[in-house]
BAVEXMI-99500 format. One record per residue (C-alpha): residue in three letters; x, y, z. Coordinates in steps of 0.05 Angstrom, whole numbers, padded with zeros to 5 digits, always signed. Each point is the difference from the previous one (the first is absolute). Layout:
N
AlaXYZ;...
***
This chain:
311
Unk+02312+02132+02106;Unk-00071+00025+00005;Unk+00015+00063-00033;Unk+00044-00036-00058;Unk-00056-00054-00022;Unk-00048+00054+00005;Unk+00023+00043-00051;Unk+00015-00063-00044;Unk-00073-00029+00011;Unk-00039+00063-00010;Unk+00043+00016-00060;Unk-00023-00073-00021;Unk-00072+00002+00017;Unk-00016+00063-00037;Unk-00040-00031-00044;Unk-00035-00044+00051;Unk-00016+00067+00049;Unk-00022+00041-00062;Unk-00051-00059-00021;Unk-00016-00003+00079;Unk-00005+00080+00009;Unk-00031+00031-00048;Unk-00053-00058-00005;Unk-00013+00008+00074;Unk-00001+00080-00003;Unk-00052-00001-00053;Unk-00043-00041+00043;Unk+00006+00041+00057;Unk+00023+00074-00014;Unk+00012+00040+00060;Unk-00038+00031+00038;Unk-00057-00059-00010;Unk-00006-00060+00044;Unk+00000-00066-00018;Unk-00067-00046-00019;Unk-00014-00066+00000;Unk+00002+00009-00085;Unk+00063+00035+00015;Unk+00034-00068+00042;Unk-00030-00048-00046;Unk+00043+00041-00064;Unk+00057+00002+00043;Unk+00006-00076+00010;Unk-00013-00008-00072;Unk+00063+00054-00003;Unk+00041-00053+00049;Unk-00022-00068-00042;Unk+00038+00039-00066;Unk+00058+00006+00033;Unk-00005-00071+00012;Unk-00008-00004+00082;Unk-00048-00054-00011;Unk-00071-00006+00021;Unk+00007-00023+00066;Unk+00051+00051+00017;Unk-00033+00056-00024;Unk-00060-00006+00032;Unk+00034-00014+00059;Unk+00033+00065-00008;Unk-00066+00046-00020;Unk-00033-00032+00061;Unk+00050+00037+00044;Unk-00020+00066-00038;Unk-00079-00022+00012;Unk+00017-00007+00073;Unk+00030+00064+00006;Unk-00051+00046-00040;Unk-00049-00042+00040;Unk+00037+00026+00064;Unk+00016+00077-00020;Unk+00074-00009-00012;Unk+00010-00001-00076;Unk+00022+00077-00010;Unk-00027+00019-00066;Unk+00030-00002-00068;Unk+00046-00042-00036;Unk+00050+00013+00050;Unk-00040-00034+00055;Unk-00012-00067-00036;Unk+00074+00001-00018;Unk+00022+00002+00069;Unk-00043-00061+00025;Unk+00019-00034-00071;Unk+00069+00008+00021;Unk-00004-00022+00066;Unk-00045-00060-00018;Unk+00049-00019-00052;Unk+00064+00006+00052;Unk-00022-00044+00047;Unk-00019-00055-00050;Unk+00064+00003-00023;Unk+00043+00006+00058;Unk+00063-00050+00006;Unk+00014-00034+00064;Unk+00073-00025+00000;Unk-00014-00060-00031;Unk-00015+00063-00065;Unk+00062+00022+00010;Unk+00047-00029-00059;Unk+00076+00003+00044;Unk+00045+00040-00052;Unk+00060+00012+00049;Unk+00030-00016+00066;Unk-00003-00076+00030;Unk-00039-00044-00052;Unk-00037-00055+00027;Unk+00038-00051-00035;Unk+00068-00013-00031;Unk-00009+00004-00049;Unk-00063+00034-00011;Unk-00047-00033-00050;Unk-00044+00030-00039;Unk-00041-00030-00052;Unk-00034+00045-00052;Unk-00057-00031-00049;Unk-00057+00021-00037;Unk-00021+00008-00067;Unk+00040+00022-00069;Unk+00002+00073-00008;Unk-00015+00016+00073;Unk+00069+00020+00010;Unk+00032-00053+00043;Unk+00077+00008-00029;Unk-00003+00074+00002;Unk-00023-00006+00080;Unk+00049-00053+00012;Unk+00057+00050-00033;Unk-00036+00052+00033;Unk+00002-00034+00071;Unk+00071-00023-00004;Unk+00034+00073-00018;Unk-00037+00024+00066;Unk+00027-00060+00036;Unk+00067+00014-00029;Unk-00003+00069+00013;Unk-00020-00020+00076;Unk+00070-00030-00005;Unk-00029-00071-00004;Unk+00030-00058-00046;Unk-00053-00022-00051;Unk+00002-00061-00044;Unk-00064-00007-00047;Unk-00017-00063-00020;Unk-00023+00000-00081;Unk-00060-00053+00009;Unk-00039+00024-00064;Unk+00034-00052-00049;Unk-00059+00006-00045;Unk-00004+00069-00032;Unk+00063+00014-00043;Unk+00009+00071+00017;Unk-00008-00007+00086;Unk+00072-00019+00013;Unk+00034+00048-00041;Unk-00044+00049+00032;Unk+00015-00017+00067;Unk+00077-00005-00011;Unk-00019+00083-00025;Unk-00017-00002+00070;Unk+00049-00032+00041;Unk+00053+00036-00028;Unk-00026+00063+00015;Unk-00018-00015+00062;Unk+00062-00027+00024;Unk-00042-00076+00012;Unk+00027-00071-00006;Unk-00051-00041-00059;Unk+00006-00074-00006;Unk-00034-00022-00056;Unk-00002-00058-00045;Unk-00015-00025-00070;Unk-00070+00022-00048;Unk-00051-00057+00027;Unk+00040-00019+00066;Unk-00038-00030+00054;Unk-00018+00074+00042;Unk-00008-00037+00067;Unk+00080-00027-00011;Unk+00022+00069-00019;Unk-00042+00036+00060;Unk+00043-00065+00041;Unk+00067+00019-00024;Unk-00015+00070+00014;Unk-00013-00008+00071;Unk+00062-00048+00009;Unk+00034+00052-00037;Unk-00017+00059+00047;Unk+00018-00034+00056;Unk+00071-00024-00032;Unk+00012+00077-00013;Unk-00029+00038+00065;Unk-00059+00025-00025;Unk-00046+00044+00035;Unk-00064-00009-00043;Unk-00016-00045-00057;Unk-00059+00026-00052;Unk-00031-00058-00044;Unk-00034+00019-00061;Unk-00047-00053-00030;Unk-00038-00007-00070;Unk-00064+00027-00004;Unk-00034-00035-00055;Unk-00077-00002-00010;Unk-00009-00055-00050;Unk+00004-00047+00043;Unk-00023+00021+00073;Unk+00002-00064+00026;Unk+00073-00018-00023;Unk+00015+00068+00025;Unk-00025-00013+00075;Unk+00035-00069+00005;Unk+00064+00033-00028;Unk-00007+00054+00059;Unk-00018-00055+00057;Unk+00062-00039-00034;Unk+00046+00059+00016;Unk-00021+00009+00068;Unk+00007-00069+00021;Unk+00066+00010-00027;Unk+00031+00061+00034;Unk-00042-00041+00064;Unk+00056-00058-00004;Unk+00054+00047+00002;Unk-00037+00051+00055;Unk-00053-00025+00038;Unk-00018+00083+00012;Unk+00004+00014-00083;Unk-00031+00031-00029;Unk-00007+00056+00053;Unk-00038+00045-00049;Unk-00042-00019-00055;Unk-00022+00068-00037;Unk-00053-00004-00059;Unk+00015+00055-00043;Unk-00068+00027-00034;Unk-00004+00045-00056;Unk-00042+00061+00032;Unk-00034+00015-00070;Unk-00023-00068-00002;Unk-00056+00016+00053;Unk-00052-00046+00026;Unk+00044-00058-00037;Unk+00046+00013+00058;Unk-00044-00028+00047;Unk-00015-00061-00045;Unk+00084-00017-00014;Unk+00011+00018+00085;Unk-00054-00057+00020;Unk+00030-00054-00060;Unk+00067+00022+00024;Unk-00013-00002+00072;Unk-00022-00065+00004;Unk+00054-00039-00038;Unk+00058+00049+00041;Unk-00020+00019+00070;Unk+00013+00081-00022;Unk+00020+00042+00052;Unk-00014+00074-00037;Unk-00007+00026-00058;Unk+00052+00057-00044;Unk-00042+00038-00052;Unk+00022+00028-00050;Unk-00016+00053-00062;Unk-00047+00036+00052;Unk+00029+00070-00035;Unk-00039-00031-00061;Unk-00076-00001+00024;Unk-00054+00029+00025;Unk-00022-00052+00041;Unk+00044+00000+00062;Unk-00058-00028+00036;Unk+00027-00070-00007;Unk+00054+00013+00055;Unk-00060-00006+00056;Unk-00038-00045-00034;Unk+00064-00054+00001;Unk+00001+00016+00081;Unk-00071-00008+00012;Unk-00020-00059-00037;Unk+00071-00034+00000;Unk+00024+00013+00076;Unk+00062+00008-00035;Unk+00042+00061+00007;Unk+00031+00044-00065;Unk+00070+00001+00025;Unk+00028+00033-00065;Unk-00018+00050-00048;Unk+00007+00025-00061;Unk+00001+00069-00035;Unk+00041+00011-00054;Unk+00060-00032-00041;Unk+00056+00027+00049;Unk+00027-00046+00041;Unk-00012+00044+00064;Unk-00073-00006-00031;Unk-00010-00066+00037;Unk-00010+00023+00072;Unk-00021-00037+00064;Unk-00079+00004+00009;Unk-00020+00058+00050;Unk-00087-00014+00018;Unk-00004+00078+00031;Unk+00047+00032-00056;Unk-00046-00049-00054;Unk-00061+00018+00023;Unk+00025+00081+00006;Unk+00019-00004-00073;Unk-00065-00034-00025;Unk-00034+00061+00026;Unk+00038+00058+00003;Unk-00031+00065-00025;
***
């Protein structure tokens, strides 16, 4: 697994590591060692690739410590070492980081409830996530909650039928939180393994949008007192520190568990993967690199952080 989302990450970071390396190897070129000047340029380097403030200077204080100490070897390949190790361990998953993809799910079915924000890519993860389910050889019914935007159930039927998923949706303007409901009563009537909920993602109204979420919730709660078992914000990587912003408004309305971001092959600021972990506590469970649907893969912290800084 390492080896597979490696290749897919580092293939999708290249423009993140090129911003990263050759910014950090004209600060230090080899054979030089590194400078308080030097350090200070660097974390600038880190706060474009939006890590955040906090994070990066947490980071450049571990390179301070060791040039302090003798053990920064010189050169940009030095500071990329400790970068990448600083960066791996704020990312690291414990199991609750672990998104379950195969195997014994805890539940039956298995909820998961996707939101965030139009154009972050919610239906494509939730058709994404249910072919890897199906392929997994689980049974997958989707639940079509976005009653709002014309185009979202078409495009998620696009979806479920080439998957191989179950969708139960309803009329344009339905109530979502008696479709998302239905669903669930509908996976269980069938056997499913794992239901996936997409919701509307609307910004003109934030505070309709929130209630509407809470609404669902309580909803799939009557029918499940464990549902939603998963509640994934999908975040549009290019979107940068906005991420942050939508994963606190989000986070408070939805008790989020992780995050799946997406369109990662389509910036250079990668950064935003550690600064979600850091200032969030949350973990990036997903990933996204590329159109394909093998291009959403399961978040690895070491492979990530190997990726980011890779010569």
């Amino acid at each position: 697994m390492l080896s597979k989302f490696f290749d897919k990450v580092k293939e999708g970071l290249s423009r993140t590591r090129a911003a990263m390396t050759e910014t950090i190897a004209a600060i230090v070129p080899i054979g030089t060692r590194l400078d308080d000047d030097a350090i200070d340029d660097i974390e600038a380097a880190l706060i474009g690739a939006d890590m955040g403030l906090e994070t990066s200077t947490e980071i450049v204080d571990e390179l301070r410590k060791r040039l302090r100490s003798e053990q920064l070897e010189d050169g940009p390949a030095g500071v990329m070492r400790v970068l990448e190790e600083q960066v791996a361990a704020m990312v690291a998953l414990g199991e609750e980081g672990v998104l379950p993809l195969e195997g014994v799910l805890p539940g039956k079915p298995y909820v998961v409830l996707i939101v965030g924000v139009n154009g972050a890519g919610k239906t494509t993860t939730a058709g994404k996530l249910a072919k890897r389910y199906t392929d997994a050889g689980k049974k997958v019914v989707i639940a079509a909650c976005d009653t709002f935007r014309a185009a979202a159930i078409p495009q998620l039927e696009i979806w479920a039928e080439r998957a191989g998923a179950d969708i139960v949706r309803a009329q344009h303007g339905a109530d979502p939180a008696a479709v998302a409901f239905d669903a669930l009563e509908a996976a269980k009537a069938r056997g499913a393994d794992v239901l996936l909920v997409d919701t509307a993602g609307r910004l003109h109204n934030k505070v309709n949008l929130m209630e509407e979420l809470k609404k669902i919730r309580r909803s799939l709660a009557k029918h499940d007192l464990g549902a939603p078992h998963e509640t994934l914000l999908v975040l549009d990587g290019t979107s940068g520190q906005n991420a942050l912003i939508q994963a606190r408004e989000f986070n408070q309305a939805t008790e989020l568990t992780g995050f799946a971001l997406t369109k990662l092959d389509g910036t250079a600021k990668g950064g935003i993967v550690v600064a979600l972990r850091r200032e969030m506590d949350l973990p990036v469970k997903l990933i996204g690199v590329g159109e394909g649907v093998d291009d959403l893969q399961p978040f690895d912290g070491a492979a990530f952080a190997k990726a980011l800084f890779a010569e």
